[in-house]
ROKOL-220508 format. One record per residue (C-alpha): y, z, x; residue number from 1; residue in three letters. Coordinates in Angstrom, 3 decimals. Layout:
> c2,c3,c1,n,res
> Y,Z,X,NUM,ALA
...
END
This chain:
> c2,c3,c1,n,res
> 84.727,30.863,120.083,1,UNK
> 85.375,34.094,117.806,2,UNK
> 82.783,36.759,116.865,3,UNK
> 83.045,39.536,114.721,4,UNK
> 80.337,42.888,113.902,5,UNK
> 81.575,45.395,111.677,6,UNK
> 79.457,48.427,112.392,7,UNK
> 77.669,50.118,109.596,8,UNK
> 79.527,53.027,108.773,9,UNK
> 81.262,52.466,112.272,10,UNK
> 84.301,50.298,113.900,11,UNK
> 85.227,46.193,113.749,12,UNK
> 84.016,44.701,117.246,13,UNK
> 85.739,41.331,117.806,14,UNK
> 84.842,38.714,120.538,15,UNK
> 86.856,35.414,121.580,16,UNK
> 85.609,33.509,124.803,17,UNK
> 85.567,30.220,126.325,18,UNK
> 81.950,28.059,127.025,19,UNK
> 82.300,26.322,129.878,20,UNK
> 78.934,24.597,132.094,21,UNK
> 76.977,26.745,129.917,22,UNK
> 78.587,30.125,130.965,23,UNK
> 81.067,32.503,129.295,24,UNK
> 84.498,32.613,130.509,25,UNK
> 88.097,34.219,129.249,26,UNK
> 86.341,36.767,127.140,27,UNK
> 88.187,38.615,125.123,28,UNK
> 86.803,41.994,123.973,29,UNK
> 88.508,43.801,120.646,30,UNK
> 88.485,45.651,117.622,31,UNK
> 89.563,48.719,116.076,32,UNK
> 87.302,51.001,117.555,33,UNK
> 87.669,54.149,120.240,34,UNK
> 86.891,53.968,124.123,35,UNK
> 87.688,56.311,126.624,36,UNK
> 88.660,55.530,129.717,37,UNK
> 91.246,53.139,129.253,38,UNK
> 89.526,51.333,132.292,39,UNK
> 86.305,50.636,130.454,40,UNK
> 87.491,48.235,128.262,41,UNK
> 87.915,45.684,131.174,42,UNK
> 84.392,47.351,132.338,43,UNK
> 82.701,46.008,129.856,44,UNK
> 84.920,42.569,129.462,45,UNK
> 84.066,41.885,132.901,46,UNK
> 80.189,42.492,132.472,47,UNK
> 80.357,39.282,129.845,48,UNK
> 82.503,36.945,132.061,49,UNK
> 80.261,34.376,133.588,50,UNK
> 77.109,35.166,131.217,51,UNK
> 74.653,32.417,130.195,52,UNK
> 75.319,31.203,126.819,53,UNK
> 71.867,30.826,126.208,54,UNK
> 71.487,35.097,127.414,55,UNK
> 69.127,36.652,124.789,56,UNK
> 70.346,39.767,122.940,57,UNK
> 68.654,42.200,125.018,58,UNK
> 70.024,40.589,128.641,59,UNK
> 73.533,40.980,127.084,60,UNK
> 72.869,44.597,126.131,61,UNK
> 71.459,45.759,129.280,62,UNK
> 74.322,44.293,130.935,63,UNK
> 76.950,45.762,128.713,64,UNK
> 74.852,49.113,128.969,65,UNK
> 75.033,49.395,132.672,66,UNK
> 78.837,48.576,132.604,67,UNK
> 79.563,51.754,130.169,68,UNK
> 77.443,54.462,132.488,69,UNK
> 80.585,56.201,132.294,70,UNK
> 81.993,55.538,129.229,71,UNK
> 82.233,56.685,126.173,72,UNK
> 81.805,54.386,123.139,73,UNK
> 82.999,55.593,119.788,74,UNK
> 82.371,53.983,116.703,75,UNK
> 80.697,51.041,117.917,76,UNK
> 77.977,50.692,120.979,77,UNK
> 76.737,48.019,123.492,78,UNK
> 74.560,45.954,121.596,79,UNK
> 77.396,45.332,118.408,80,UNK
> 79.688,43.956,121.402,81,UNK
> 76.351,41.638,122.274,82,UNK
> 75.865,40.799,118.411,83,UNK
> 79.684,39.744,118.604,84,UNK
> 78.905,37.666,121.046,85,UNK
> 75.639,36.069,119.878,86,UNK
> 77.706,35.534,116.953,87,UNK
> 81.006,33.621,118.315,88,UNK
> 78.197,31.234,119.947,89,UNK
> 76.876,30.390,116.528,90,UNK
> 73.285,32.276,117.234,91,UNK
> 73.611,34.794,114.860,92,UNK
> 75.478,34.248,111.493,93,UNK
> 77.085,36.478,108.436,94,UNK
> 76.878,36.058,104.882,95,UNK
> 80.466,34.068,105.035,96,UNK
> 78.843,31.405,107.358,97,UNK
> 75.959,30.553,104.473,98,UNK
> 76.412,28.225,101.883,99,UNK
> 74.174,30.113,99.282,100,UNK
> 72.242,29.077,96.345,101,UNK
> 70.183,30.620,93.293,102,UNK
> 67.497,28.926,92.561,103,UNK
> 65.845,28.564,88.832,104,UNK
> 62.171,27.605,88.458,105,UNK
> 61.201,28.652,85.044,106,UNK
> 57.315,30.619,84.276,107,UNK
> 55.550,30.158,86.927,108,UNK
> 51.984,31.153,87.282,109,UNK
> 51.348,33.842,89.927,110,UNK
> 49.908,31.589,92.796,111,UNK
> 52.402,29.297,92.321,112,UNK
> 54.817,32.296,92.971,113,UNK
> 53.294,32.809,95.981,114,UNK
> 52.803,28.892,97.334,115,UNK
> 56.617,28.717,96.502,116,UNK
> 57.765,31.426,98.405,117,UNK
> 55.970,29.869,101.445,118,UNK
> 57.696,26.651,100.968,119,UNK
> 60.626,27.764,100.225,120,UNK
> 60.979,30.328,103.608,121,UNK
> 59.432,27.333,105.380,122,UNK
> 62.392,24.782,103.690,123,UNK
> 65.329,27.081,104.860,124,UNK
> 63.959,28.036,108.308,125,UNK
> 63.528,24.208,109.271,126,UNK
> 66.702,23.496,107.835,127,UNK
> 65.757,21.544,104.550,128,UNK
> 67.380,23.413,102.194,129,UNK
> 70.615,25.785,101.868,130,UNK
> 69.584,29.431,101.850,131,UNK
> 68.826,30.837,98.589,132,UNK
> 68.115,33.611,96.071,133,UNK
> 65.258,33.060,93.276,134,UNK
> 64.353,35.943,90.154,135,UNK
> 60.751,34.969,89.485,136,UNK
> 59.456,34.153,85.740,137,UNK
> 55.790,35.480,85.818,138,UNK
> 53.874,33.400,83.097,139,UNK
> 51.042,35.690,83.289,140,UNK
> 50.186,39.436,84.614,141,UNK
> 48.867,39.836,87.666,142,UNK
> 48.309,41.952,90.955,143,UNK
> 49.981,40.610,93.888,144,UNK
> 48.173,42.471,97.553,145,UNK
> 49.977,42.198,100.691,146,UNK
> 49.126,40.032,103.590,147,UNK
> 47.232,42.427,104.996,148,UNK
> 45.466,44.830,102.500,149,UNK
> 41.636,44.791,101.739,150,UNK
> 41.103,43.272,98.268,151,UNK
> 37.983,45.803,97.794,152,UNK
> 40.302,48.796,98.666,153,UNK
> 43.058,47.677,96.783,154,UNK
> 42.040,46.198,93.259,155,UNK
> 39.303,46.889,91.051,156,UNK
> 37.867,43.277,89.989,157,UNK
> 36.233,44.466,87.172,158,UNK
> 39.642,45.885,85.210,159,UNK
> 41.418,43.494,86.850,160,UNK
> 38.929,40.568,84.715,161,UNK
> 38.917,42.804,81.796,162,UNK
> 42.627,42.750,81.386,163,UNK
> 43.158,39.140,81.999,164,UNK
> 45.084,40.165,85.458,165,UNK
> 45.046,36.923,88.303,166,UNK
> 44.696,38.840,91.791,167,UNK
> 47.127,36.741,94.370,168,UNK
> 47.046,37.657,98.042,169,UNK
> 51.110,37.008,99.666,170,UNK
> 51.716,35.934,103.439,171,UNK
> 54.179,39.166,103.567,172,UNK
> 53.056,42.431,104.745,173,UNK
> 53.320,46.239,101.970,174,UNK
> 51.728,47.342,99.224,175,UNK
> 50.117,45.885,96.048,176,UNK
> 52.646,44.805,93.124,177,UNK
> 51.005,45.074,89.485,178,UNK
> 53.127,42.656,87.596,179,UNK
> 52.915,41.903,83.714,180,UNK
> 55.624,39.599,82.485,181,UNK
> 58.713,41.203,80.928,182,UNK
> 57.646,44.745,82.777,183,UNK
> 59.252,43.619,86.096,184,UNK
> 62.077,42.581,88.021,185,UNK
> 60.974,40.306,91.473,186,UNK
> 63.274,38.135,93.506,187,UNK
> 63.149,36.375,96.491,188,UNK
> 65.511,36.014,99.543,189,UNK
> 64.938,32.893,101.842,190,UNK
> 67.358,33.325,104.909,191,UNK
> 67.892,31.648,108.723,192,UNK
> 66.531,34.615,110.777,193,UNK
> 70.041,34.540,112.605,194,UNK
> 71.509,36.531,109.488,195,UNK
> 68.952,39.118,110.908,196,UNK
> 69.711,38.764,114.547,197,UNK
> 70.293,41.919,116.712,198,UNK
> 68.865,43.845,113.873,199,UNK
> 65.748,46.342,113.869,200,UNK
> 63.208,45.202,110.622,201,UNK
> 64.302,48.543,108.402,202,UNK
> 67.875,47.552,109.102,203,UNK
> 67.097,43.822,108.039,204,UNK
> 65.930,45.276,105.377,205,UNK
> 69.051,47.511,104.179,206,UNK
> 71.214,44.718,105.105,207,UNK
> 69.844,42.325,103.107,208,UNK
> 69.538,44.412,99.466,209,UNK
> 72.774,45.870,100.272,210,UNK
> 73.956,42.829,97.188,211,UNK
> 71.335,44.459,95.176,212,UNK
> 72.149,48.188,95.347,213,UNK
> 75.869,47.214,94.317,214,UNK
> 74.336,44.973,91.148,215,UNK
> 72.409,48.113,90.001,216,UNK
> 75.525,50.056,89.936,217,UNK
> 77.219,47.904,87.425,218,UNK
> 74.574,49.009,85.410,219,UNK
> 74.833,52.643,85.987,220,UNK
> 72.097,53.272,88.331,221,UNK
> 72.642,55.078,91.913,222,UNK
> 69.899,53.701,94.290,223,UNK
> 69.915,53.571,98.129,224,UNK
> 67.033,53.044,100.479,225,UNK
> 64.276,55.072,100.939,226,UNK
> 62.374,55.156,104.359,227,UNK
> 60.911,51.602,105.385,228,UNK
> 61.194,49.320,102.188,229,UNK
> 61.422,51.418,98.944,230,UNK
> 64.596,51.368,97.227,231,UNK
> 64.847,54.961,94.284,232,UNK
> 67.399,56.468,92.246,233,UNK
> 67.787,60.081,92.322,234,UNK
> 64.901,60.308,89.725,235,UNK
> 62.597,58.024,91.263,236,UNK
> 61.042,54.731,93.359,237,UNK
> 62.359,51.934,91.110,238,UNK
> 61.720,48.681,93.750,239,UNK
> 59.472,48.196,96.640,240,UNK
> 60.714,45.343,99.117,241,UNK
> 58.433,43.234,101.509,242,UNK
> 59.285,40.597,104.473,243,UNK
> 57.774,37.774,106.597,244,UNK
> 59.175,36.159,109.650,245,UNK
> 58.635,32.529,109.805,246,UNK
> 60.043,30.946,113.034,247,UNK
> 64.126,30.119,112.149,248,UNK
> 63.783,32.251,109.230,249,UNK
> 63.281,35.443,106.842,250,UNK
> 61.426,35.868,103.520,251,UNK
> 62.595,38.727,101.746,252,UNK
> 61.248,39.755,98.530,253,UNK
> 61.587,42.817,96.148,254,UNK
> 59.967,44.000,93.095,255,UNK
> 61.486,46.349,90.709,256,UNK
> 59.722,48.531,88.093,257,UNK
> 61.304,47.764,84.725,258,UNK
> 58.960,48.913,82.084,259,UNK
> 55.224,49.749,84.221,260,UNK
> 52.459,50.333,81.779,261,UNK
> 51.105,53.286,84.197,262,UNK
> 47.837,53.767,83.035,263,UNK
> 47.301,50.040,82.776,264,UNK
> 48.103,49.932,86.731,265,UNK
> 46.128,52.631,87.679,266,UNK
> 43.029,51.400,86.003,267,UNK
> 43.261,48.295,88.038,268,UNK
> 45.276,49.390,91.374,269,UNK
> 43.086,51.544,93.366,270,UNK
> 45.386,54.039,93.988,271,UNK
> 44.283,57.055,95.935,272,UNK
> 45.641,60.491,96.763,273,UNK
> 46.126,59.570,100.515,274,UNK
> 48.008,57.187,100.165,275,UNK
> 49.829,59.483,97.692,276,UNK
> 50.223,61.925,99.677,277,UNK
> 53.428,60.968,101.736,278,UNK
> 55.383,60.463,98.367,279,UNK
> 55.244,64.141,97.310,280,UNK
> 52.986,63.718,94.004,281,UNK
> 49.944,62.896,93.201,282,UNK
> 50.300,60.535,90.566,283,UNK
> 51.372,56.780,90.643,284,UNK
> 52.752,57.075,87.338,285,UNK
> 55.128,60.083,88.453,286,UNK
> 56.653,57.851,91.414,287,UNK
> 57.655,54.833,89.121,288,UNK
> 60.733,55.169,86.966,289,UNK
> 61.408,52.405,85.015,290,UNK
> 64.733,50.804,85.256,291,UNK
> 64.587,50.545,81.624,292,UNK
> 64.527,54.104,81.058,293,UNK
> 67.679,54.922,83.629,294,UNK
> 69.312,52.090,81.858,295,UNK
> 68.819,51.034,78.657,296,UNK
> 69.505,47.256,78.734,297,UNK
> 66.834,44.890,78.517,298,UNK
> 65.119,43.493,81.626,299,UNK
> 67.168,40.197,80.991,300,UNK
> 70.597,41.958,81.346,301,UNK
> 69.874,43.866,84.008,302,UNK
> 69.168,40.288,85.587,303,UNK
> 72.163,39.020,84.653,304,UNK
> 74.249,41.599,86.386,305,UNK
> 72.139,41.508,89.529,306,UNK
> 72.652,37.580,89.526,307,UNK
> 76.569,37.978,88.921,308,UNK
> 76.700,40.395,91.816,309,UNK
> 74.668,38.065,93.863,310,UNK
> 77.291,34.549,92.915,311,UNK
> 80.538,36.740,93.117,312,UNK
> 79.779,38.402,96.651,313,UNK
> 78.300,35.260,98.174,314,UNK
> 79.805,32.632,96.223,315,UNK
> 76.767,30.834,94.739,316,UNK
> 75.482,27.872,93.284,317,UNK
> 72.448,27.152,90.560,318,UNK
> 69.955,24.769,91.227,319,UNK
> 66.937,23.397,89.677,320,UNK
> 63.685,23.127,91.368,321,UNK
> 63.153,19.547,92.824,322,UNK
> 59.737,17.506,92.048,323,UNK
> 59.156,17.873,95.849,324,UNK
> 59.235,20.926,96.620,325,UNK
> 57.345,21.235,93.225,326,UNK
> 54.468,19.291,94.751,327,UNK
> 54.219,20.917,98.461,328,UNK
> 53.716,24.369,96.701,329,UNK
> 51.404,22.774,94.081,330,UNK
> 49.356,21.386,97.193,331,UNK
> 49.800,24.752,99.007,332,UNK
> 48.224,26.447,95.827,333,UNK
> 45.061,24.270,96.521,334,UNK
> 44.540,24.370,99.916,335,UNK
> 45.407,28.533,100.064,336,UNK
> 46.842,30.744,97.478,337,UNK
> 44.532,29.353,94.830,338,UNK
> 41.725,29.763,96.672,339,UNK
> 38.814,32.716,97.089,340,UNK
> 39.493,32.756,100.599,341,UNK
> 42.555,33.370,100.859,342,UNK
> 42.399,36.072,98.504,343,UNK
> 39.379,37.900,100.192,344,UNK
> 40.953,37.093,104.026,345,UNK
> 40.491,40.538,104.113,346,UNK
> 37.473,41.481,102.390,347,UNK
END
């Protein structure tokens, strides 16, 4: 079995072994990276002969960490040589190893959005359906609060009802989205979790817009990460991304400010200075700069260079949205996301 981890910004870490009743055997460690002494190489080969194929990624680290007490490691560390391994036994996987597909739904209305992303997450984690990309069509504005925010704190009903905005509650964790169609850019991710494995959540999280930050180069913006799960140019926040873990797999979704009416938002988004405060400004309107402005293109090329960066890199299909699927979300829309209670779960 072969397993590779290139190290981000680091060195190529290559694994081959043998399985054999269940434990590792003629393991091969390699790669173009820098060691010192000579002697730990075989160190730290010798600290994966005879491990349990089933060994977690911590067990294999530890190990790996008590053979290189005396080594130095350059370029590369304990745990990529475990994710090498985890890899060659088919437990964790690259983007190579997926058979990727963008999805197209058409306007959807905002619970729906949500219902779908649940199925969806669910479908791929249990192995029903390849894993996918999908750009969301919002057929009306809304205000979409995280898993875990009070509705009270967050939105206030009465602007919310006076603009015609739906309040949806999602299953991920973050911040509050204020979403009006043809102002923003949202797309969801729907991953097995062992694209993820061996790495922390804010990596995951890097790793799995690094697609996206290339696709907004084409169209001449510079954006990169900031902290936890924003992603900014050098004039401003331009996408906030959010995640949930379902077991076997990863829901990853980002939206991106293309054209916010600002005073709109903060009429209805209860924005206050605290939460402010860690931003540097005061106002929500100063943090969010439009992709249109940095741009120029409308919010349906911009779309169409993020999807051709998305089916060059990973070599991706279109697909339609089956009547199935169709009907578990439209179910899941009465039983939860359409519902008062699962909008006020937190009060």
């Amino acid at each position: 079995m072969h397993g590779e981890r290139k190290v981000r910004g680091g060195k190529l870490v290559v694994v081959d072994a043998t399985v054999s009743a269940g434990r590792l055997i003629d393991v091969v460690l390699s790669g173009d990276f820098f060691l010192e002494p000579d002697e730990a190489l075989g160190w730290l080969t010798a600290a994966l002969e005879g491990q349990s194929a089933d060994a977690s990624l911590d067990e294999l680290t530890a190990s790996l960490d008590d053979a290189a007490l005396e080594a130095d490691l350059v370029g590369f560390g304990t745990r990529d040589v475990a994710l090498a391994v985890l890899r060659a036994l088919g437990r964790a996987t690259t983007w190579d190893d997926l058979e990727l597909e963008i999805v197209r739904t058409g306007p959807l209305e905002p619970a729906m959005q949500m219902a779908l992303d649940e199925v969806i997450a669910r479908q791929v984690a249990e192995g029903r359906r390849a894993p996918n990309l999908r750009f969301w069509d919002w057929a009306s504005s809304a205000v979409v609060i995280g898993s875990y925010q009070s509705l009270a704190n967050e939105v206030d009903a009465a602007a919310a009802e006076r603009h015609g905005i739906e309040v949806v509650r999602r299953i991920s964790g973050g911040g509050a989205m204020f979403i009006e169609p043809g102002n923003t850019i949202t797309y969801s991710l729907a991953v097995p979790d062992t694209l993820v494995a061996g790495m922390t959540f804010q990596e995951s999280y890097a790793f799995l817009d690094e697609w996206v930050l290339r696709g907004l180069r084409t169209v001449g913006i510079e954006a990169a990460y900031s902290g936890l799960n924003d992603i900014a140019s050098p004039v401003g926040k331009i996408a906030g991304a959010a995640q949930k873990r379902v077991p076997g797999g990863v829901l990853h979704h980002v939206t991106m400010a293309y054209d916010i009416d600002a005073d709109k938002m903060l009429e209805v988004l209860r924005i206050g200075r605290e939460k402010m405060s860690d931003k540097g400004t005061r106002s929500a309107s100063k943090r969010v700069d439009p992709i249109r402005s940095q741009t120029g293109l409308t919010r349906e090329k911009v779309i169409e260079a993020l999807l051709s960066e998305f089916e060059e890199s990973f070599a991706a299909t279109y697909v339609g949205l089956d009547q199935a699927t169709i009907d578990e979300a439209a179910a899941l829309v009465a039983t939860k996301h359409g519902t008062r209670e699962w909008r006020s779960r937190v009060p």
